[in-house]
VMD Tcl script that builds the backbone (N, CA, C; Angstrom):
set m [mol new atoms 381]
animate dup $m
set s [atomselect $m all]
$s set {name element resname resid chain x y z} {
  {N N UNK 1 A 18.251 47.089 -5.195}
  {CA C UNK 1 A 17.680 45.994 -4.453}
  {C C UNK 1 A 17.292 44.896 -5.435}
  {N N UNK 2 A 17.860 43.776 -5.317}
  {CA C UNK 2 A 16.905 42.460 -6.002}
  {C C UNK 2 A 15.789 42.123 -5.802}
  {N N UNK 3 A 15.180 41.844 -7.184}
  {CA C UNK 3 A 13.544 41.261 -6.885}
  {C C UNK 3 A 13.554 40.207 -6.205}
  {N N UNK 4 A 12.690 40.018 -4.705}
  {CA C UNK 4 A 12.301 38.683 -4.296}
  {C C UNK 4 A 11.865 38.057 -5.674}
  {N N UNK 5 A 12.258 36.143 -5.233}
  {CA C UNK 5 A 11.846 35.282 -5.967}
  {C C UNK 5 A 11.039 34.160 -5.526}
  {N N UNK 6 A 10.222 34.223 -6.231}
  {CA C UNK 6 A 9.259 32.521 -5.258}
  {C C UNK 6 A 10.256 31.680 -5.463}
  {N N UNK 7 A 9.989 30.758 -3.929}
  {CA C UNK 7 A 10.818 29.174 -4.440}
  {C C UNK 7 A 10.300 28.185 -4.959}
  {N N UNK 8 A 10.515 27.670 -5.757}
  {CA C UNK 8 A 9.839 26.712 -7.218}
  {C C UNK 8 A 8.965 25.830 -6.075}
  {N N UNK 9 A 7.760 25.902 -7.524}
  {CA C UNK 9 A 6.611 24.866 -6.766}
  {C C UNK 9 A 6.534 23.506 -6.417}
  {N N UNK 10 A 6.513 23.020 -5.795}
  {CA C UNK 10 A 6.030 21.136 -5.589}
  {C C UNK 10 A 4.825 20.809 -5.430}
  {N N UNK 11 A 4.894 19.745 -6.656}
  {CA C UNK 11 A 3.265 19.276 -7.168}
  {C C UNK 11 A 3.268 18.066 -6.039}
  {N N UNK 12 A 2.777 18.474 -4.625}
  {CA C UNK 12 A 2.549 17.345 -3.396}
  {C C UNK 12 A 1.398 16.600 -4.092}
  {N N UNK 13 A 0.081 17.227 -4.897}
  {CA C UNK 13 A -0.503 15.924 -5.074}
  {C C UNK 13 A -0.453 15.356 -5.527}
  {N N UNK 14 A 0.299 15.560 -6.536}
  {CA C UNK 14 A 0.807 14.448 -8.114}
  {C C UNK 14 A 2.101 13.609 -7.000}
  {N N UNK 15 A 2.850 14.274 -6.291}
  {CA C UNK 15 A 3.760 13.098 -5.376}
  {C C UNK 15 A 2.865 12.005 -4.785}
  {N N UNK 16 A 1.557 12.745 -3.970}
  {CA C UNK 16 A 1.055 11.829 -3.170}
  {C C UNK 16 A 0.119 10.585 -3.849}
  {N N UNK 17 A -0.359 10.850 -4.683}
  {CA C UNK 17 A -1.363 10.350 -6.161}
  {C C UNK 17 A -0.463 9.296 -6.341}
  {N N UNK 18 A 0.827 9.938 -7.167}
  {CA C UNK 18 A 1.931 8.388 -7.426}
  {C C UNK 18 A 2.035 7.459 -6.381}
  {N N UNK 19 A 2.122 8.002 -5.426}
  {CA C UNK 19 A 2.547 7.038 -4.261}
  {C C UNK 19 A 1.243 5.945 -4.252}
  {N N UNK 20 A -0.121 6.768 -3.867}
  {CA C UNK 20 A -1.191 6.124 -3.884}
  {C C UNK 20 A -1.500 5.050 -4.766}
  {N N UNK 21 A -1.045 5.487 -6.169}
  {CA C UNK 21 A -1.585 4.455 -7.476}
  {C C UNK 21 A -0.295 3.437 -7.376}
  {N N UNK 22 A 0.877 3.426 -6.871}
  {CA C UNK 22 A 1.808 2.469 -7.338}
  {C C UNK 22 A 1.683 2.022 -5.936}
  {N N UNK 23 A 0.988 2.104 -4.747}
  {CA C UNK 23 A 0.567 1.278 -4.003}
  {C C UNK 23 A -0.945 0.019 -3.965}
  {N N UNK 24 A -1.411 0.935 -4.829}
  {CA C UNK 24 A -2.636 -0.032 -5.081}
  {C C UNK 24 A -2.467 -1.142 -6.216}
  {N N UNK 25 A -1.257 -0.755 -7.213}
  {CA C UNK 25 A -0.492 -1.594 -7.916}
  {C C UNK 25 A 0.482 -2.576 -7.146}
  {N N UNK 26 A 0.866 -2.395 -6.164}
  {CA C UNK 26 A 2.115 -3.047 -5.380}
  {C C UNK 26 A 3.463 -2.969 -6.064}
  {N N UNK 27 A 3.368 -1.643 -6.815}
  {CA C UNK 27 A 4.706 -1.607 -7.229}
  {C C UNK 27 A 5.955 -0.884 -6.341}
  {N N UNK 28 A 6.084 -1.808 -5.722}
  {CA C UNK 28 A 7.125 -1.157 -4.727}
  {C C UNK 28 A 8.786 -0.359 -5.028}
  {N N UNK 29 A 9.249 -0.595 -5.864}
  {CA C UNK 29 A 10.261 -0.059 -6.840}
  {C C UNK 29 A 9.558 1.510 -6.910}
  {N N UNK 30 A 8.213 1.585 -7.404}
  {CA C UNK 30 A 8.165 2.852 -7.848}
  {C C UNK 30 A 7.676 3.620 -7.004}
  {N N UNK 31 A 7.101 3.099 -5.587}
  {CA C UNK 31 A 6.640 3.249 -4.491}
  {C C UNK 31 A 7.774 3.943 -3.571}
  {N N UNK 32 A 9.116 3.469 -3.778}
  {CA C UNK 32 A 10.125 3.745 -3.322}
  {C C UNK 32 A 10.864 4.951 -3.881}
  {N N UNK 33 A 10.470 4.762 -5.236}
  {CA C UNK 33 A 10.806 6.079 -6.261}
  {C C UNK 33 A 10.507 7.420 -5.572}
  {N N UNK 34 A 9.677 7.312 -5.054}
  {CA C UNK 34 A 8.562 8.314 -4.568}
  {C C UNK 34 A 9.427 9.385 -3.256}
  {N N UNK 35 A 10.366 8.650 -2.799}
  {CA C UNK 35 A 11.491 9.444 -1.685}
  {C C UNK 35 A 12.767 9.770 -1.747}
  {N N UNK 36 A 13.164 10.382 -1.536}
  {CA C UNK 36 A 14.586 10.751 -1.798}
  {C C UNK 36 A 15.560 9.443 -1.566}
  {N N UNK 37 A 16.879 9.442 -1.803}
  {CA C UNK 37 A 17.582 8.114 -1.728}
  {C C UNK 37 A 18.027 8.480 -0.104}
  {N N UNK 38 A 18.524 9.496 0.348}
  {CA C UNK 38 A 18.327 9.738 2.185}
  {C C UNK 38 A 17.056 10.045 2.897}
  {N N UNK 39 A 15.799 9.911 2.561}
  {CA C UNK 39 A 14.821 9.785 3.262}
  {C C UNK 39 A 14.477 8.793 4.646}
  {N N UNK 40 A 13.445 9.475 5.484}
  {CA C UNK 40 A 13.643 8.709 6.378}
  {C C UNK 40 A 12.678 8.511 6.712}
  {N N UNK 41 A 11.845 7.224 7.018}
  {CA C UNK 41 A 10.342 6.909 7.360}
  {C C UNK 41 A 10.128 6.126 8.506}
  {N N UNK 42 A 8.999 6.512 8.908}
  {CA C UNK 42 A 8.881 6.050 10.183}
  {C C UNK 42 A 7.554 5.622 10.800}
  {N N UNK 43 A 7.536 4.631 11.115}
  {CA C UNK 43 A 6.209 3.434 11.386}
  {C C UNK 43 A 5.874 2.611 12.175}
  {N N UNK 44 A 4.707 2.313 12.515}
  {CA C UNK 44 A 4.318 1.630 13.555}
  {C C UNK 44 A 5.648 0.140 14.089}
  {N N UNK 45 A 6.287 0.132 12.595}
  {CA C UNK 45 A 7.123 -1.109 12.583}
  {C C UNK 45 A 9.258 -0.742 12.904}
  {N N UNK 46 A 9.335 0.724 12.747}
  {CA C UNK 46 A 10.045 1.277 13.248}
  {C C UNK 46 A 10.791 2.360 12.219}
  {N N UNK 47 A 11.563 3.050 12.329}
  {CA C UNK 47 A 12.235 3.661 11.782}
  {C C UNK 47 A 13.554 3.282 10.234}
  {N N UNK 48 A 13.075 3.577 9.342}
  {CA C UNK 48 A 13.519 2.653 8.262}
  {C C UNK 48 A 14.383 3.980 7.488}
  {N N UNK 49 A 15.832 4.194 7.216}
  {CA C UNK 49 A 16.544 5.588 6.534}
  {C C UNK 49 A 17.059 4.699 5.115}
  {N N UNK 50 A 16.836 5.603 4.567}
  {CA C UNK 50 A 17.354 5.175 2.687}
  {C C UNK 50 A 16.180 4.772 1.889}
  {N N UNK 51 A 16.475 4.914 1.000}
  {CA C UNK 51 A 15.195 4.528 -0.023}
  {C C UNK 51 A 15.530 3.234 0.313}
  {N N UNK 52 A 16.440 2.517 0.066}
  {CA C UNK 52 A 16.278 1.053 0.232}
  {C C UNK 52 A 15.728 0.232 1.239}
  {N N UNK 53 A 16.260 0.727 2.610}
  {CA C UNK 53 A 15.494 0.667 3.777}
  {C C UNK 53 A 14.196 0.620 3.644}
  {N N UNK 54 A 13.417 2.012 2.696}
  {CA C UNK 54 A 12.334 2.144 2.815}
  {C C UNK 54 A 11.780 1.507 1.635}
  {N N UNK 55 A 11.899 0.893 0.863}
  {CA C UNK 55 A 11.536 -0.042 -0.191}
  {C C UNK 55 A 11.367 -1.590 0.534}
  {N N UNK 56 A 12.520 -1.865 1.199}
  {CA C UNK 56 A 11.852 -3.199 1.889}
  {C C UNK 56 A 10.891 -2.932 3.204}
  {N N UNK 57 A 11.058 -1.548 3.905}
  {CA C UNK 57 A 9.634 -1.668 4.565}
  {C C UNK 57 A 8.522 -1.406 3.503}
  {N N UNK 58 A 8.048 -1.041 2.409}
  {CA C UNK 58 A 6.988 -0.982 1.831}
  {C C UNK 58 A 6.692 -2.527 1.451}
  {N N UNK 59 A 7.930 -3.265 0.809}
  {CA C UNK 59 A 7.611 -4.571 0.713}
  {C C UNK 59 A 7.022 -5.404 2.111}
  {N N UNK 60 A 7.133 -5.289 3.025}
  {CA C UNK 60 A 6.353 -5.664 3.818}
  {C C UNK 60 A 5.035 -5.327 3.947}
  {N N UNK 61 A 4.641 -4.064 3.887}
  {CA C UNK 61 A 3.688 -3.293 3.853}
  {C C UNK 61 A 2.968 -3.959 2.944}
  {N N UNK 62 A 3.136 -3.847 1.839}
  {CA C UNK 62 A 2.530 -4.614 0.488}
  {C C UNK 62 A 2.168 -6.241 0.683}
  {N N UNK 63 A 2.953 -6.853 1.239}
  {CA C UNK 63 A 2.809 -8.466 1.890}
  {C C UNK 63 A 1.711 -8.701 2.440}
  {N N UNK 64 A 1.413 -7.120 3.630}
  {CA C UNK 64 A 0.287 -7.534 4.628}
  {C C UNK 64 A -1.152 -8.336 3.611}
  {N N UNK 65 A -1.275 -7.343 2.621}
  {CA C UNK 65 A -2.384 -7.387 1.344}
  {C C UNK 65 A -3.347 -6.291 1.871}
  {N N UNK 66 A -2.954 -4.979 2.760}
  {CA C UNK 66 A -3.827 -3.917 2.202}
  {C C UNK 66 A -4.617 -3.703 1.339}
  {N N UNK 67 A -5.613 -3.368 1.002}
  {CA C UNK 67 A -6.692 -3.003 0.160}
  {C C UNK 67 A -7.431 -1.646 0.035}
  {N N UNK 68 A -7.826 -1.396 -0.851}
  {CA C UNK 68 A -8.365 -0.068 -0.713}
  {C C UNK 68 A -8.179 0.958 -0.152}
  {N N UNK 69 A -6.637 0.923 -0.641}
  {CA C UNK 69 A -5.787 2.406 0.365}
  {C C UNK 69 A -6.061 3.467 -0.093}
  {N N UNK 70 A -6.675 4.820 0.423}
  {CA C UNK 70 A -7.598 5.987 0.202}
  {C C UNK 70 A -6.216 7.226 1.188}
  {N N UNK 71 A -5.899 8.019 0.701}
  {CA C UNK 71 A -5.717 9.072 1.413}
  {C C UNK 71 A -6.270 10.359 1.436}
  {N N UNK 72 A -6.747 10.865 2.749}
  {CA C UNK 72 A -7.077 12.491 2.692}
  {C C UNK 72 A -6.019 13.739 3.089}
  {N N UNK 73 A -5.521 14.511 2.098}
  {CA C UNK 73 A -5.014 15.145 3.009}
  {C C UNK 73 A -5.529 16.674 3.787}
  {N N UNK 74 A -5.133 16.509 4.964}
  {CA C UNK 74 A -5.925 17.827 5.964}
  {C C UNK 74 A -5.216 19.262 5.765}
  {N N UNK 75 A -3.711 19.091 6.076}
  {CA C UNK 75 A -3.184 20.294 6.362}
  {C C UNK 75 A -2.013 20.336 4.824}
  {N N UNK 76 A -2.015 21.218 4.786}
  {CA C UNK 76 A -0.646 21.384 3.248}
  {C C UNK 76 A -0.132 22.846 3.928}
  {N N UNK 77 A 1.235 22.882 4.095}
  {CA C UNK 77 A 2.262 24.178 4.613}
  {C C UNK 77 A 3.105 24.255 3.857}
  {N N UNK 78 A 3.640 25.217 2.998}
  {CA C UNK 78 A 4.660 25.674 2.587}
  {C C UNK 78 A 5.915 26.492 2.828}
  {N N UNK 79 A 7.481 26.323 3.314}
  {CA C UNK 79 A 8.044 27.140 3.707}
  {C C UNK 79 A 9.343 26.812 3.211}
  {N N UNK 80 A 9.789 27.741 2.314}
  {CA C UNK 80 A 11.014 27.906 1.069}
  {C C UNK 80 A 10.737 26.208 0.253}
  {N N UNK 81 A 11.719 25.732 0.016}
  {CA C UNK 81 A 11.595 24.769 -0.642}
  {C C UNK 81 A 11.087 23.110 -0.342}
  {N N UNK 82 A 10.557 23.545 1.043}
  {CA C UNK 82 A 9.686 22.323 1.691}
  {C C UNK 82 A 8.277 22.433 1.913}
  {N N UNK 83 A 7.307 21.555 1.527}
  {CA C UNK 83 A 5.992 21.377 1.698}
  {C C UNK 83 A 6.102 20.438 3.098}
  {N N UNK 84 A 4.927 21.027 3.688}
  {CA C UNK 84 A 4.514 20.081 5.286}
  {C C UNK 84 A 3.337 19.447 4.459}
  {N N UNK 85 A 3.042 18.119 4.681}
  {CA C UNK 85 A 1.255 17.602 4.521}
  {C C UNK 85 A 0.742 16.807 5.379}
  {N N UNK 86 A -0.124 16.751 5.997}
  {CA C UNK 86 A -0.532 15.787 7.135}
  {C C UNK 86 A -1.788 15.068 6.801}
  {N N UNK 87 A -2.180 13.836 7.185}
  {CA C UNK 87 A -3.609 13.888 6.720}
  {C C UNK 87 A -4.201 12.441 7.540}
  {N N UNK 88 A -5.004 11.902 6.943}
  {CA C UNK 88 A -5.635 10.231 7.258}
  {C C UNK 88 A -5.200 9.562 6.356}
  {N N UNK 89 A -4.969 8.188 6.375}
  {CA C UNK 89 A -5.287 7.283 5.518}
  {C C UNK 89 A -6.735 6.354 5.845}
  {N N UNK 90 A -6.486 5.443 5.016}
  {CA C UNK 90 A -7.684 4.435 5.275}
  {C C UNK 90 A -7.591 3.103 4.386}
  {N N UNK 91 A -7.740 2.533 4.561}
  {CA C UNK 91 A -7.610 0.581 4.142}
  {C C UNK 91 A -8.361 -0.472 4.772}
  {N N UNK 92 A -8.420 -1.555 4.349}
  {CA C UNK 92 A -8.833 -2.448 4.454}
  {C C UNK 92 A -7.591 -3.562 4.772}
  {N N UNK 93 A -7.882 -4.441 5.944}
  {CA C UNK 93 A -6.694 -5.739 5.908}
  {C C UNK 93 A -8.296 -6.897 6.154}
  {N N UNK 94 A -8.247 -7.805 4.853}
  {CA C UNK 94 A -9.414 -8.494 4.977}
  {C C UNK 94 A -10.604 -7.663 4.573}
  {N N UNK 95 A -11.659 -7.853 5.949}
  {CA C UNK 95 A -12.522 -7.419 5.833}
  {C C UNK 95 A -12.817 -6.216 6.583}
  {N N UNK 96 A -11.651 -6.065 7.777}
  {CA C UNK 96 A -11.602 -5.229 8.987}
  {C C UNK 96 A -11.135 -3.578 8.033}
  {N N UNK 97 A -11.250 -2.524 8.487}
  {CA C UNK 97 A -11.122 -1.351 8.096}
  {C C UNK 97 A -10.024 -0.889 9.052}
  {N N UNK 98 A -9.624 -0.282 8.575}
  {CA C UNK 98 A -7.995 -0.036 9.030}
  {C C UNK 98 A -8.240 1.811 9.127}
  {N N UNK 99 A -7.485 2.323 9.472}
  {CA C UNK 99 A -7.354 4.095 9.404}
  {C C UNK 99 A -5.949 4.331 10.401}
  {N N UNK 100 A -5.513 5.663 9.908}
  {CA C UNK 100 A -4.217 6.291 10.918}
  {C C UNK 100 A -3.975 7.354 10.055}
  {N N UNK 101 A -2.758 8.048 10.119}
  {CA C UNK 101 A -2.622 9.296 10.445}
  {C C UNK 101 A -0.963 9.294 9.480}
  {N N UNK 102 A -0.663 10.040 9.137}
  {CA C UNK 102 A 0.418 10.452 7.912}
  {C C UNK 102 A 0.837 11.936 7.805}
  {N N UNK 103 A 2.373 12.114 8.013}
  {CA C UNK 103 A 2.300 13.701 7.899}
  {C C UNK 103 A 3.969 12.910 6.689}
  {N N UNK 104 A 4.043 14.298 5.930}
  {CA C UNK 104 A 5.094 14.166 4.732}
  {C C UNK 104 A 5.843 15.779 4.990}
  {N N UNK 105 A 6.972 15.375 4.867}
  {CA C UNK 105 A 8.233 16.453 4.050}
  {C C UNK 105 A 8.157 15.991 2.522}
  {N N UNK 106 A 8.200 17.247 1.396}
  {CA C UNK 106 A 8.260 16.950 0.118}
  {C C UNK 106 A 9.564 17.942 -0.009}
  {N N UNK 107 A 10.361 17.826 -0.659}
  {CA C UNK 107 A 10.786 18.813 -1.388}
  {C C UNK 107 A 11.136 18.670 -2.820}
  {N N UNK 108 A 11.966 19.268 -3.349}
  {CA C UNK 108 A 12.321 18.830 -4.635}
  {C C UNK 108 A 13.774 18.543 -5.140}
  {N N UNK 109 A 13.604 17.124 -5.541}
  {CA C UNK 109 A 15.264 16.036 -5.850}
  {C C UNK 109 A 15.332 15.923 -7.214}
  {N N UNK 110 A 16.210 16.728 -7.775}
  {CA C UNK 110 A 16.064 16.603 -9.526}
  {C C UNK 110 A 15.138 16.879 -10.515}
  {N N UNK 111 A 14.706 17.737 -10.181}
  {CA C UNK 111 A 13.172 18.605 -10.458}
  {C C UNK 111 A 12.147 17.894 -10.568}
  {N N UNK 112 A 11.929 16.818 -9.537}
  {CA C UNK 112 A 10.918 16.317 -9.403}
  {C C UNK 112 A 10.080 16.265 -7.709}
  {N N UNK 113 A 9.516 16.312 -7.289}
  {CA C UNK 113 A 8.858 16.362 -6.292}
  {C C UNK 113 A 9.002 14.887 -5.265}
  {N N UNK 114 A 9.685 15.189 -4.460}
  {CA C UNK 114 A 10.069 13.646 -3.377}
  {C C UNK 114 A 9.814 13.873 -1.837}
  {N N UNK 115 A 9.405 12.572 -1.596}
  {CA C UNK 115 A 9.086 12.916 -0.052}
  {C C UNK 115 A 10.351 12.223 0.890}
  {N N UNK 116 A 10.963 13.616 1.495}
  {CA C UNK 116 A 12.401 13.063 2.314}
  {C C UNK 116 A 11.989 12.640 3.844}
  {N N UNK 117 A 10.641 12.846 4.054}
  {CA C UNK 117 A 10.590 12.297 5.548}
  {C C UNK 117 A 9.039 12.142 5.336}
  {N N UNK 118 A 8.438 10.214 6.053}
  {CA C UNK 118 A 7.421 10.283 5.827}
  {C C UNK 118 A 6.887 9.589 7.643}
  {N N UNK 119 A 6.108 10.203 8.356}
  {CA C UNK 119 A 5.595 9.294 9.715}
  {C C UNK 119 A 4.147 8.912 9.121}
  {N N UNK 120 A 4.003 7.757 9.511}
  {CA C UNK 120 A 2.502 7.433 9.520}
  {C C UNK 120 A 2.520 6.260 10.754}
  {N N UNK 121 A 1.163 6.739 11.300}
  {CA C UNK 121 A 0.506 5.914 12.487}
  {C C UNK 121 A -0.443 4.957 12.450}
  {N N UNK 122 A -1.169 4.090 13.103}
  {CA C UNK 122 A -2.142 3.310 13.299}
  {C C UNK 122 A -3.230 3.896 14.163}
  {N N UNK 123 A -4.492 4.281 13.786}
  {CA C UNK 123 A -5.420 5.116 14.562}
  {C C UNK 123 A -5.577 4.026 15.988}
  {N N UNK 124 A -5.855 4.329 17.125}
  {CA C UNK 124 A -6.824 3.481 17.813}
  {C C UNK 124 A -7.845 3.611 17.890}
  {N N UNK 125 A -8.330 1.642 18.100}
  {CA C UNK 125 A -9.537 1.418 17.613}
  {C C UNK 125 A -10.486 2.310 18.768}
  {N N UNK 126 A -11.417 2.322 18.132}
  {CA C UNK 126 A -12.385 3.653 18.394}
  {C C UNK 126 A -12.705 5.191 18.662}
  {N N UNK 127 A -10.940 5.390 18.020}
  {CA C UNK 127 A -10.939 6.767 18.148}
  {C C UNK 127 A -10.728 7.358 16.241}
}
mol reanalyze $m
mol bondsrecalc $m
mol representation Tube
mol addrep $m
C-alpha cells in the first residue's frame, strides 16, 4: 500500500496580505499578480475572466480612491489543493464607511499561492 500524502500547503494569508498591501499601494499590476491568468472575479460591477480583465476591474476599483481597506477573514476550508476563504472587508470612500463580504478560491500556480476565483459584495446599508 502507498503512504497517503498531504497536498502541499497554501500560504492564503501571505496571498491575502499581498493583495491587501498592493491595494493600499494602488499597485494594480501586482494586485493582479495576485490571480491566476484564467481567474474569474466577480462584483458588484459584473463579472470580469482573465487576469487582464481583472486588472482593469481593479483599476477602476483603485480610481474610486478607497481608503483604509481592512480585511477579516471568517471561514478558511481546505480540500486537496484548494483553499475556500470567506470573510468582510471594510473601507472608506471619502468620509462614508463602506463594508461587504468576499469569499476566495486559492490554489497553487507555479508554487506560489493564487486566487483563481474571487466574489465580493457590497453590504446593505444597515445590515
Amino acid at each position: 500500500m502507498l503512504p497517503l500524502s498531504r497536498p502541499p500547503t497554501i500560504n492564503m494569508p501571505t496571498c491575502r496580505r499581498i493583495l491587501l498591501r498592493t491595494y493600499n499601494r494602488k499597485d494594480v499590476d501586482a494586485m493582479a499578480a495576485a490571480f491566476t491568468e484564467d481567474a474569474i472575479r466577480v462584483t458588484p460591477s459584473g463579472i470580469f475572466v482573465g487576469r487582464e480583465a481583472i486588472r482593469r476591474n481593479l483599476q477602476d476599483v483603485v480610481n474610486l480612491d478607497l481608503h483604509d481597506y481592512s480585511v477579516e477573514r471568517n471561514v478558511s476550508r481546505s480540500v486537496g489543493n484548494f483553499v475556500f476563504n470567506a470573510g468582510e472587508w471594510h473601507a472608506k470612500l471619502g468620509n462614508q464607511p463602506l463594508r461587504g463580504y468576499y469569499s476566495a478560491i486559492i490554489v497553487r500556480d507555479g508554487g506560489r499561492a493564487k486566487m483563481m476565483e474571487e466574489t465580493v459584495t457590497v453590504a446593505a446599508p444597515g445590515h
